[in-house]
LODREN-782764 format. One record per atom (N, C-alpha, C): x, y, z; atom name. Coordinates in nm, 4 decimals, always signed. Layout:
REM residues N
[[X,Y,Z],'CA']
...
***
This chain:
REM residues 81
[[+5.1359,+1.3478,+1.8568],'N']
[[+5.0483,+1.2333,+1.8682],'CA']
[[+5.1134,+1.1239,+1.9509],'C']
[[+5.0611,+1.0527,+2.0796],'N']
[[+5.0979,+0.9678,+2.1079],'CA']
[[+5.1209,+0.8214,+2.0328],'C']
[[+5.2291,+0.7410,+2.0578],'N']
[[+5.2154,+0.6021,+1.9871],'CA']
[[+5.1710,+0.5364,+2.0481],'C']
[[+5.0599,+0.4500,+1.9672],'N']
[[+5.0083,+0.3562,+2.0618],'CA']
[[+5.0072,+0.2301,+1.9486],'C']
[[+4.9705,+0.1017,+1.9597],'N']
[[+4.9128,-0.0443,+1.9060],'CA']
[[+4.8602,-0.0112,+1.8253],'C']
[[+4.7153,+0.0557,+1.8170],'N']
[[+4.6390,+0.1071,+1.7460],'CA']
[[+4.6352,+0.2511,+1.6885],'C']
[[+4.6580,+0.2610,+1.5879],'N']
[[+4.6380,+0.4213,+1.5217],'CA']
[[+4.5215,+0.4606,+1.4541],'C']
[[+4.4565,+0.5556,+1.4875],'N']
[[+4.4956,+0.7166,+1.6110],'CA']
[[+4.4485,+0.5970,+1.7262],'C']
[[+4.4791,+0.6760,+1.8494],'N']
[[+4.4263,+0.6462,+1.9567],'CA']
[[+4.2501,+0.6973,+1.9485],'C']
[[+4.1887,+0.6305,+2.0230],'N']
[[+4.0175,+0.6617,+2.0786],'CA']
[[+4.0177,+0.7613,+2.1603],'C']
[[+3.9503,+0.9252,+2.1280],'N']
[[+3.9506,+1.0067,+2.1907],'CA']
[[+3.7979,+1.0130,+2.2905],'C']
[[+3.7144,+0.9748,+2.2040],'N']
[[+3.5702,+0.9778,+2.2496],'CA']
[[+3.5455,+0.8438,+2.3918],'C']
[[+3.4756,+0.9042,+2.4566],'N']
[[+3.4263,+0.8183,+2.5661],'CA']
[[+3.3767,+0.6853,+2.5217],'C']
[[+3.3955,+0.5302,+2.5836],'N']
[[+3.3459,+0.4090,+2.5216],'CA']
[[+3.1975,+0.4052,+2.5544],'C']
[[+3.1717,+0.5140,+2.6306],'N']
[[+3.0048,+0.5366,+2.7302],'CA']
[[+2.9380,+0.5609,+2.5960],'C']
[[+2.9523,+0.6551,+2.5132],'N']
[[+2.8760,+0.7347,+2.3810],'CA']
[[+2.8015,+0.6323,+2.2792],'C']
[[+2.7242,+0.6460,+2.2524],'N']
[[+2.6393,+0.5340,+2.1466],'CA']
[[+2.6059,+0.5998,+2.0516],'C']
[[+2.6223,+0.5527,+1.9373],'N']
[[+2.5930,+0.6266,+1.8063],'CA']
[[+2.4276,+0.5584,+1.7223],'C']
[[+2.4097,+0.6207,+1.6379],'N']
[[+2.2511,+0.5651,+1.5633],'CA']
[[+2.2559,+0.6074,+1.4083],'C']
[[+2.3112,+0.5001,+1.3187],'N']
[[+2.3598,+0.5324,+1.1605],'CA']
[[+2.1983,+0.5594,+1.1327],'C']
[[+2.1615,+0.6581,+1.0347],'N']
[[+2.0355,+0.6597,+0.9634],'CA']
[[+2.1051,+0.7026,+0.7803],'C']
[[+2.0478,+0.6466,+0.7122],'N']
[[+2.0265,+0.6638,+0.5774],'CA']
[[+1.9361,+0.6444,+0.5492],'C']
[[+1.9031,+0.6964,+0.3761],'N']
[[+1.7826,+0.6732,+0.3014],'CA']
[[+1.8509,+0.6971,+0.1669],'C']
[[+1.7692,+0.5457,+0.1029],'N']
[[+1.8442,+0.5718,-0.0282],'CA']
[[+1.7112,+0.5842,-0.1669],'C']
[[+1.7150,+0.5563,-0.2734],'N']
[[+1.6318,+0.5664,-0.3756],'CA']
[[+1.5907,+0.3849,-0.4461],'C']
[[+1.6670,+0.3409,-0.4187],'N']
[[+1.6680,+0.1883,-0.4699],'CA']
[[+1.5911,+0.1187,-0.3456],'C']
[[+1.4395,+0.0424,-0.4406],'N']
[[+1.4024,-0.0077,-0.3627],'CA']
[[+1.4637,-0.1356,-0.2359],'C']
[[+1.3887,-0.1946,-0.1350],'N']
[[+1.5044,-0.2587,-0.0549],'CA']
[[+1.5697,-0.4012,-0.1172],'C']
[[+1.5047,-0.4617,-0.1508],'N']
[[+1.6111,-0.5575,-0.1652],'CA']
[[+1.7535,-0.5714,-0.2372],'C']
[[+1.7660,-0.4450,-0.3713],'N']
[[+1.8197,-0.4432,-0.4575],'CA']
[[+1.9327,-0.3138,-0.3436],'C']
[[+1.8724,-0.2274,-0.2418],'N']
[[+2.0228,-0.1690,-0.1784],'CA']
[[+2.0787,-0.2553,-0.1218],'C']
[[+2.0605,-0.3640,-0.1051],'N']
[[+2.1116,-0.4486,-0.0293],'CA']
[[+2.1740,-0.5593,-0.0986],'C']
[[+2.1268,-0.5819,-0.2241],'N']
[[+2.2329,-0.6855,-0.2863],'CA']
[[+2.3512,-0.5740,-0.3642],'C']
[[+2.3116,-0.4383,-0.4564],'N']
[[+2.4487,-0.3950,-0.4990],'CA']
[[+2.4797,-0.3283,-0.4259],'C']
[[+2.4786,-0.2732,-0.2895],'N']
[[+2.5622,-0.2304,-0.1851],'CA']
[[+2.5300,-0.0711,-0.1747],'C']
[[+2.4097,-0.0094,-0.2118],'N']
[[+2.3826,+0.1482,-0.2023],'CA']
[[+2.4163,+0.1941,-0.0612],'C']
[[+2.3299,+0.1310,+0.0300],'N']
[[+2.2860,+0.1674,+0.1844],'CA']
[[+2.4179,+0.1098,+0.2502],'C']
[[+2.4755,-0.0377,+0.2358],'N']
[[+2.5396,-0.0736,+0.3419],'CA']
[[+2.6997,-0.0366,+0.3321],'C']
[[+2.7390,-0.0061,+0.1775],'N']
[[+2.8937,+0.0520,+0.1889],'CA']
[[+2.8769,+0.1678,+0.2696],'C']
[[+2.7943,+0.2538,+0.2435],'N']
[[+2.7866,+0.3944,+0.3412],'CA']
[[+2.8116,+0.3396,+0.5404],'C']
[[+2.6788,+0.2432,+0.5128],'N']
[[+2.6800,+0.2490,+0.6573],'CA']
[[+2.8255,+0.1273,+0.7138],'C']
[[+2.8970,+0.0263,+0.5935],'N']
[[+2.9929,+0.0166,+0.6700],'CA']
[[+3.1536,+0.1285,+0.6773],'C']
[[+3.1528,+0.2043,+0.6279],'N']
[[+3.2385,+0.3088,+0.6320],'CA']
[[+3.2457,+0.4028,+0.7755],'C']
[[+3.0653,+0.4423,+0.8143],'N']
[[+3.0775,+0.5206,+0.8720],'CA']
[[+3.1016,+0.4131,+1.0564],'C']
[[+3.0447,+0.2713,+1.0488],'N']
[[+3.0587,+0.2378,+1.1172],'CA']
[[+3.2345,+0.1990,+1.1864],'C']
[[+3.3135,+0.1962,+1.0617],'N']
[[+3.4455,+0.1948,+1.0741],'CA']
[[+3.5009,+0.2899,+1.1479],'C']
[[+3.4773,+0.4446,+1.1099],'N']
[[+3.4944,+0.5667,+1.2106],'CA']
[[+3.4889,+0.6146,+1.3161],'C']
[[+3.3196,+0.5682,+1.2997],'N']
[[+3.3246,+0.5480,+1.4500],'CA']
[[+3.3625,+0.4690,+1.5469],'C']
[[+3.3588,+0.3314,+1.5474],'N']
[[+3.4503,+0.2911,+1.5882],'CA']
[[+3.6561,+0.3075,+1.6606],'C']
[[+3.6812,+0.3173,+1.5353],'N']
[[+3.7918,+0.4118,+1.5688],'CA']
[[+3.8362,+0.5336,+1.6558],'C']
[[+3.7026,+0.6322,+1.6619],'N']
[[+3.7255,+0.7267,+1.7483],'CA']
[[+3.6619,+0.6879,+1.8609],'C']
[[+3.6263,+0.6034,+1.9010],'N']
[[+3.5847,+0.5075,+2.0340],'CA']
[[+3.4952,+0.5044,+2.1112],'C']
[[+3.3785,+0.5512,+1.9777],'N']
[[+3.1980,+0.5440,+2.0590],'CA']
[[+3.1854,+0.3634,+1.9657],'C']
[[+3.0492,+0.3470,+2.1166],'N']
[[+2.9963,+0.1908,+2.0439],'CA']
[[+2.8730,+0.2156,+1.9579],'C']
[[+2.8390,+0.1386,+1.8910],'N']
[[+2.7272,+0.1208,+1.7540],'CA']
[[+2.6248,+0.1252,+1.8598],'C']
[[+2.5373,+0.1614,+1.8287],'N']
[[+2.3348,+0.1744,+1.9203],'CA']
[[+2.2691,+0.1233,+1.8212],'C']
[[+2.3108,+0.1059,+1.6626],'N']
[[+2.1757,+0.0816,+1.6085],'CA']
[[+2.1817,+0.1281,+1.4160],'C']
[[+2.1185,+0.0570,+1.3557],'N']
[[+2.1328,+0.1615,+1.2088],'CA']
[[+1.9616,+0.1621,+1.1662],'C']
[[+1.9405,+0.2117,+1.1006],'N']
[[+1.7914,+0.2388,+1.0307],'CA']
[[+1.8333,+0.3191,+0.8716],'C']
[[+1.7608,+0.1921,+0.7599],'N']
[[+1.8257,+0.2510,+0.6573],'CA']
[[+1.6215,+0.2291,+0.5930],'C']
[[+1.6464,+0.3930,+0.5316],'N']
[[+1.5009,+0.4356,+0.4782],'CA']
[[+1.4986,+0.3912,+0.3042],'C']
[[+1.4825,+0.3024,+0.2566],'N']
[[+1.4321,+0.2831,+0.1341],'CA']
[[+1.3681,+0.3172,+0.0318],'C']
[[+1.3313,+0.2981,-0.0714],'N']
[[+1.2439,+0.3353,-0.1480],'CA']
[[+1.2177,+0.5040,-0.2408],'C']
[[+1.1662,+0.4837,-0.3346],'N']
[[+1.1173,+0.6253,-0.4178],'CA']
[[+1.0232,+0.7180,-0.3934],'C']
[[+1.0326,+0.7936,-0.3575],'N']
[[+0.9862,+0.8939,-0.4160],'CA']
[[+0.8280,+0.8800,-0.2329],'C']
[[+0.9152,+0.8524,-0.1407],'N']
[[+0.8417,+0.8235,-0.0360],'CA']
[[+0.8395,+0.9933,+0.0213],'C']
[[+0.6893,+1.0442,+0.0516],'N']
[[+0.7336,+1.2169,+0.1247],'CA']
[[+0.6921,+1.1741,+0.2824],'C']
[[+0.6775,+1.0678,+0.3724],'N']
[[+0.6988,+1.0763,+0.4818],'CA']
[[+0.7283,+0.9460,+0.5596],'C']
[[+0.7911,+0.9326,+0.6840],'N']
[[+0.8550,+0.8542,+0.7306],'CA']
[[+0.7758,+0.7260,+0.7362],'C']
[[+0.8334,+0.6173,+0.6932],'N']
[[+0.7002,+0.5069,+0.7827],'CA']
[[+0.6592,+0.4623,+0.9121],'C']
[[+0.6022,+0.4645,+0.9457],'N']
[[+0.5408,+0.4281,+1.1393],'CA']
[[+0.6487,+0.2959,+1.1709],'C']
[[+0.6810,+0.1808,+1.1395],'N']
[[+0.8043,+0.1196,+1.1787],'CA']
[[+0.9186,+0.1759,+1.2014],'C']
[[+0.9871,+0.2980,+1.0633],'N']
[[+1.1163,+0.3670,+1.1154],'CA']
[[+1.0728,+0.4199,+1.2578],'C']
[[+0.9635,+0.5101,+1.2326],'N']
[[+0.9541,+0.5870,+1.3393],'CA']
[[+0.9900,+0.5517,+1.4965],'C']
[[+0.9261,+0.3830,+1.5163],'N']
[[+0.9157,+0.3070,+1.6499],'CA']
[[+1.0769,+0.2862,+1.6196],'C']
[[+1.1491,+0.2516,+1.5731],'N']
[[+1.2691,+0.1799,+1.5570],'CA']
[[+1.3383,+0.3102,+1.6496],'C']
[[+1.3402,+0.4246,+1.5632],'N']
[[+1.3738,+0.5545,+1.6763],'CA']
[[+1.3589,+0.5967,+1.7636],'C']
[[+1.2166,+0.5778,+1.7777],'N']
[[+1.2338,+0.6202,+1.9497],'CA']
[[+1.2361,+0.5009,+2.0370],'C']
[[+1.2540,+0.4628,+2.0027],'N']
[[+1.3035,+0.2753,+2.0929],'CA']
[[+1.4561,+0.2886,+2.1149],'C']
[[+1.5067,+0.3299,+2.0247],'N']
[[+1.6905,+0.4099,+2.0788],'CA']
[[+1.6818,+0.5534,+2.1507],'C']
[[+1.5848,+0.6336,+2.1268],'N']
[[+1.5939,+0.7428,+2.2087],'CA']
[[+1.5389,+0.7358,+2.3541],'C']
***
């Protein structure tokens, strides 16, 4: 392993953009005050980071017992794709 300032070094291109998606069971306001949706998504945003793609975006899906996507997620996605 090389030494560098920062450990590990960034293998991935800084060009690459990433897009966090989750979905949790707790309706929204309550993933968001005890931390369901956003410990996940700040963990994974830590990683990536590290391996040296930039953030594009997160979309976190809410709610119970929902069997299909809502038309807002949907636009939110293909507005990054």
């Amino acid at each position: 392993m090389e030494e560098t300032k920062t450990f590990p070094k960034a293998r991935l291109s800084n060009k690459q953009r990433y897009i966090l998606m989750t979905a949790c069971n707790t309706p929204a306001p309550f993933s968001d005050i005890f931390g369901q949706s956003t410990g996940a998504l700040r963990n994974m945003k830590e990683f990536f980071k590290t391996s040296g793609m930039k953030y594009g975006g997160k979309c976190v899906w809410t709610g119970k017992n929902k069997k299909t996507l809502p038309n807002h997620i949907k636009h939110r996605i293909e507005k990054w794709l």
